[in-house]
VOPAMAR-513773 format. One record per atom (N, C-alpha, C, O): atom name; y negated, z, x; residue in one letter; residue number from 1. Coordinates in steps of 0.02 Angstrom, whole numbers, plus 50000, padded with zeros to 5 digits. Atoms other than C-alpha are relative to their C-alpha. Layout:
atome:py:pz:px:residu:num
CA:Y:Z:X:A:NUM
...
This chain:
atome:py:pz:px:residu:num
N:50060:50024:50033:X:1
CA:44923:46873:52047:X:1
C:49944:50049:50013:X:1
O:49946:50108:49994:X:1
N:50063:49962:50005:X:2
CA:44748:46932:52090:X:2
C:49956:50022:49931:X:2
O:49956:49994:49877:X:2
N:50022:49966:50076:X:3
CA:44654:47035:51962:X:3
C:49925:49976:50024:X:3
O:49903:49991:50079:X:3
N:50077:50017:49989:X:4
CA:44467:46956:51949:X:4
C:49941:50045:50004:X:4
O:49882:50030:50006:X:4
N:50054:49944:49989:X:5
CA:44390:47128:51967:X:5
C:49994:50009:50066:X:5
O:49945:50027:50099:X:5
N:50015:49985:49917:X:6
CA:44454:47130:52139:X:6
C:49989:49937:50073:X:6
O:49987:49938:50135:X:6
N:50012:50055:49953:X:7
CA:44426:46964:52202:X:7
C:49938:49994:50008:X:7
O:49895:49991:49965:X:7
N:50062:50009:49960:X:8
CA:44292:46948:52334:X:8
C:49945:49967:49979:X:8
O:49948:49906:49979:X:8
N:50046:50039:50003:X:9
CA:44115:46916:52283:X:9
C:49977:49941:50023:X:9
O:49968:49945:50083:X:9
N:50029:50034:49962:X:10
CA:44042:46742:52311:X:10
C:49930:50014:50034:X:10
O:49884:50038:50000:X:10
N:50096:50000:49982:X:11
CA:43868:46743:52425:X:11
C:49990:49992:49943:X:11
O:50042:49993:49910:X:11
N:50070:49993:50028:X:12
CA:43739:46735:52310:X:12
C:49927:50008:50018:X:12
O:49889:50055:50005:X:12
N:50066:50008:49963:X:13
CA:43588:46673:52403:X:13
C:49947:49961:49950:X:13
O:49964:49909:49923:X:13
N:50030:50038:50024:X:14
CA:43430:46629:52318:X:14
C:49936:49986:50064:X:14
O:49926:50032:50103:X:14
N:50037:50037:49967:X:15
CA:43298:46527:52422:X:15
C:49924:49975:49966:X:15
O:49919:49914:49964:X:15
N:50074:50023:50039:X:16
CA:43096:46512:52326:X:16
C:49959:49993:50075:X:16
O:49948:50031:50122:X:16
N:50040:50027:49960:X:17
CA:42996:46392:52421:X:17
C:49929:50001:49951:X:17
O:49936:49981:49893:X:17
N:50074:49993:50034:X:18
CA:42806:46415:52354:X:18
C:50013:49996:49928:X:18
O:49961:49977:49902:X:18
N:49998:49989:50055:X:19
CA:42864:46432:52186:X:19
C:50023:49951:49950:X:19
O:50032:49953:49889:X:19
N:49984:50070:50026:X:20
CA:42909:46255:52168:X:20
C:50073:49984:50012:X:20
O:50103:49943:49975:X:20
N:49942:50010:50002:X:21
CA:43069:46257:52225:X:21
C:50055:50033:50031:X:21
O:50052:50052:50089:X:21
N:49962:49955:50001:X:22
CA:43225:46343:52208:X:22
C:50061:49988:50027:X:22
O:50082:49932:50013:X:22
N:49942:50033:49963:X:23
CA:43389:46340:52315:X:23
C:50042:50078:49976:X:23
O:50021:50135:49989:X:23
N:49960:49943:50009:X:24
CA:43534:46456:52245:X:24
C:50094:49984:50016:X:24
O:50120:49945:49976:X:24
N:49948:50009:50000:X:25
CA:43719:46459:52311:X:25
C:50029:50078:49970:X:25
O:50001:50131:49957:X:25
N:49937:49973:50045:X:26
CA:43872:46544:52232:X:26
C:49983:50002:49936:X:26
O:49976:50056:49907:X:26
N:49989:50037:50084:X:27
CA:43857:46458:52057:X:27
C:50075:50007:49989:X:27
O:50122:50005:50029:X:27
N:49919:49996:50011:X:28
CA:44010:46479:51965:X:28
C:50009:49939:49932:X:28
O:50057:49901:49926:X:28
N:50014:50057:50042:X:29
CA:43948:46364:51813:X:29
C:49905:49993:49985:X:29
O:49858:50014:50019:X:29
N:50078:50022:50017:X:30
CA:43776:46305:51729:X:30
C:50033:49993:49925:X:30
O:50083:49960:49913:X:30
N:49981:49995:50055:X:31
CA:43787:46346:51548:X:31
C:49926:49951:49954:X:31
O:49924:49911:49907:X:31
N:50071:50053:50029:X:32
CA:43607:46267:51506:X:32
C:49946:49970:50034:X:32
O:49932:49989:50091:X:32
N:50070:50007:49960:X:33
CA:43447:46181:51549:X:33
C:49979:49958:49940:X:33
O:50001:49923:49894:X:33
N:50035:50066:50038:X:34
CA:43311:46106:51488:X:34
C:49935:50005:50049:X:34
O:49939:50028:50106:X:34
N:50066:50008:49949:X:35
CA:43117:46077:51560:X:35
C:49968:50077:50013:X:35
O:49921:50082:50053:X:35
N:50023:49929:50012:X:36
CA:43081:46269:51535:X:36
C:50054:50061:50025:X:36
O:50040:50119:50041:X:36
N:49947:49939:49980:X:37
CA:43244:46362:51580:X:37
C:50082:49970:50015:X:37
O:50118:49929:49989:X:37
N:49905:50028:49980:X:38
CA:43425:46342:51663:X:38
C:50009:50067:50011:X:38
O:49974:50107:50042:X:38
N:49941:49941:49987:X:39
CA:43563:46479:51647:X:39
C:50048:49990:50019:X:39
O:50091:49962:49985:X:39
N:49930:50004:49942:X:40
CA:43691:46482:51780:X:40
C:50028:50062:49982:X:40
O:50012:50094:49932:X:40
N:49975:49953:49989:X:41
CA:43786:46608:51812:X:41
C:50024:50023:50063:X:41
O:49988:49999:50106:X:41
N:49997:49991:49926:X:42
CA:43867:46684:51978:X:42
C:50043:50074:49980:X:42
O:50055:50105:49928:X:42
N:49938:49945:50012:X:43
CA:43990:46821:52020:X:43
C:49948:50072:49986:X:43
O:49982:50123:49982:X:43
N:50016:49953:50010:X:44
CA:43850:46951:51988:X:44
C:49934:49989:49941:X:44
O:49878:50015:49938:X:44
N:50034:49983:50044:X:45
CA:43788:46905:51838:X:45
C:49981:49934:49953:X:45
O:50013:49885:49972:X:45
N:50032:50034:49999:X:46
CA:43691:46790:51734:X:46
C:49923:49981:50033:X:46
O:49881:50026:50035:X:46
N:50037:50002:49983:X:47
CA:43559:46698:51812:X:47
C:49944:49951:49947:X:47
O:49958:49898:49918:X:47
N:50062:50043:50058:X:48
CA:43396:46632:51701:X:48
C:49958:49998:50052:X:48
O:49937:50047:50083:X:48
N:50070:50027:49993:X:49
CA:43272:46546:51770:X:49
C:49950:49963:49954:X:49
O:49970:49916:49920:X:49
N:50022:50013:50046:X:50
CA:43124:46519:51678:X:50
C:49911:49952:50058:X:50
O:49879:49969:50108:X:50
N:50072:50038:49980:X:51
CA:42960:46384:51717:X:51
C:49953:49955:49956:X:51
O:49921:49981:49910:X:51
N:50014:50060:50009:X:52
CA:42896:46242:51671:X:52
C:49989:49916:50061:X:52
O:49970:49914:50119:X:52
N:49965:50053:49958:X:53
CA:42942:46048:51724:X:53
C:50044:50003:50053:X:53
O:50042:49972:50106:X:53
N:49936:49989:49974:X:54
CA:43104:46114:51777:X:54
C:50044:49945:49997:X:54
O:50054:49912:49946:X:54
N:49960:50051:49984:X:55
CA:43223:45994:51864:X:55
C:50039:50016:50057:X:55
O:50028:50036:50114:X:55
N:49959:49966:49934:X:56
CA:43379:46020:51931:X:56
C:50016:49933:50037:X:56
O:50020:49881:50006:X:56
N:50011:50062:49954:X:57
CA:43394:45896:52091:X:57
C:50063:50014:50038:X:57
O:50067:49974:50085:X:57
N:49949:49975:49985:X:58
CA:43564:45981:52140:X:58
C:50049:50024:49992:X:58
O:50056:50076:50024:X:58
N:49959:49938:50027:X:59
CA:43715:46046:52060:X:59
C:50064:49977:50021:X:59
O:50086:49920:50011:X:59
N:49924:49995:49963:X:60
CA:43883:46070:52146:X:60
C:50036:50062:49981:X:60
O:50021:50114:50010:X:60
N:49952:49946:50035:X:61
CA:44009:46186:52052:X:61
C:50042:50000:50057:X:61
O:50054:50059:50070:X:61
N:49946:49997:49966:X:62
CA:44130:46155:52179:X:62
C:49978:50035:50059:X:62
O:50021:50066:50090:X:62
N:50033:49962:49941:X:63
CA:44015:46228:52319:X:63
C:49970:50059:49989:X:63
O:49974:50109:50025:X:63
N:50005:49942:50019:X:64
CA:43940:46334:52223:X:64
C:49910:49983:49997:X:64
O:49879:50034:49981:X:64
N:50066:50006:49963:X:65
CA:43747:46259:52267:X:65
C:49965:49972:49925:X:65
O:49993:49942:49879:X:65
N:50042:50017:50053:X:66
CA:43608:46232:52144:X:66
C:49923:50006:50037:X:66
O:49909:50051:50077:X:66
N:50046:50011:49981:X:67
CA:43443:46181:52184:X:67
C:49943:49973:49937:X:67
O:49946:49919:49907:X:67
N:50048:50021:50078:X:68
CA:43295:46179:52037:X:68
C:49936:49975:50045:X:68
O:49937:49991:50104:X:68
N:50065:50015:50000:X:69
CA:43116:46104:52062:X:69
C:49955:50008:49929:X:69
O:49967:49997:49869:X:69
N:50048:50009:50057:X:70
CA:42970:46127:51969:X:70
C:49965:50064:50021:X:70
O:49974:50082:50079:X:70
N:50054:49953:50033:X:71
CA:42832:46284:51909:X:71
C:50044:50055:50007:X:71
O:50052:50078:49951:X:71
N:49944:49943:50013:X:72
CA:42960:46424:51939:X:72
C:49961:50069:49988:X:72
O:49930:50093:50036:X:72
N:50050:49942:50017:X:73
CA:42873:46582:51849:X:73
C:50037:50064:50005:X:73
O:50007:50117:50008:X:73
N:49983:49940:49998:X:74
CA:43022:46699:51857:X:74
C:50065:49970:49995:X:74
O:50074:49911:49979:X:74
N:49931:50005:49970:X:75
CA:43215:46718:51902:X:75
C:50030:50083:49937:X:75
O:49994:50129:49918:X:75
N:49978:49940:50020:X:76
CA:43316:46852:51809:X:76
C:50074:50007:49981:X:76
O:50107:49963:49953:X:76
N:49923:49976:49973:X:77
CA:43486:46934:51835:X:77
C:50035:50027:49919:X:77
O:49989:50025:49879:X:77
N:49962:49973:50061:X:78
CA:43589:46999:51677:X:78
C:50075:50018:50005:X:78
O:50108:49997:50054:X:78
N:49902:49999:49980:X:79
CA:43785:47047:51664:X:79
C:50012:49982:49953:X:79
O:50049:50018:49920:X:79
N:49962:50038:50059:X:80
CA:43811:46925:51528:X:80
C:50033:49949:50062:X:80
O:50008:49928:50115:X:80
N:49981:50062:49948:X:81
CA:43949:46799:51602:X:81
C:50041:49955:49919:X:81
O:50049:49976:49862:X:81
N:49978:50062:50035:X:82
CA:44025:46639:51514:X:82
C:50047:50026:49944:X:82
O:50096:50061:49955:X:82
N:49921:49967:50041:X:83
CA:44128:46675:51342:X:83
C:50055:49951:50025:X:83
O:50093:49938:49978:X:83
N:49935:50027:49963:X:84
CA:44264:46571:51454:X:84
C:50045:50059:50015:X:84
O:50102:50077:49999:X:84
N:49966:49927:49960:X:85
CA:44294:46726:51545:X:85
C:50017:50050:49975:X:85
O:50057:50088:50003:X:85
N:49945:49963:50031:X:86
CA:44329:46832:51402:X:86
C:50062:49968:49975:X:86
O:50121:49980:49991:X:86
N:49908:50058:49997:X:87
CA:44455:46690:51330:X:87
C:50044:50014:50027:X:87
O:50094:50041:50002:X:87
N:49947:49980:49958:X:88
CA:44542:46704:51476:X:88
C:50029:50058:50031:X:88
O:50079:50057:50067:X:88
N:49964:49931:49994:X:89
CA:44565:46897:51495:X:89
C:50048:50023:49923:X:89
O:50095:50062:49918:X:89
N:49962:49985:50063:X:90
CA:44613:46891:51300:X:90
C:50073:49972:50011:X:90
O:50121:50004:49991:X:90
N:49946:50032:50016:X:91
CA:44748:46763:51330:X:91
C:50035:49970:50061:X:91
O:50055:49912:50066:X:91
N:49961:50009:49933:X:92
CA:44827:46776:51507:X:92
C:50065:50021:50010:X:92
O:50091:50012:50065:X:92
């Protein structure tokens, strides 16, 4: 059994076209959205994006791909990840 500290980062590519639109692979989930902000996440971190008339036009967990449109005013990284992922180190 692999230990999830040592399994290989996914990419994590983000993509800002004029500010309007956003292309990000290695998603691991999408914990929120609304017209102002979506929080993904990704193997290095949480990801917040914050705008206005935010719309996601893309989301593939299984690929890993997320694609937002809209007013994009700012992107920001954090090392909060999903309380899934403690769950499952408590009870493995």
């Amino acid at each position: 059994m692999t230990d999830a500290s040592t399994k290989p980062k996914s990419p994590n590519i983000l993509m800002l076209d004029n500010r309007s639109r956003l292309t990000v692979t290695g998603i691991n989930d999408v914990d929120s959205f609304d017209e102002r902000t979506v929080v993904a996440y990704t193997d290095y971190g949480q990801l917040t994006i914050h705008g206005e008339r935010l719309n996601i036009s893309k989301l593939s967990i299984d690929s890993g791909e997320l694609a937002v449109e809209g007013e994009i005013s700012s992107l920001i990284y954090t090392d909060n990840q999903p309380a899934g992922n403690i769950f499952k180190k408590l009870f493995r």
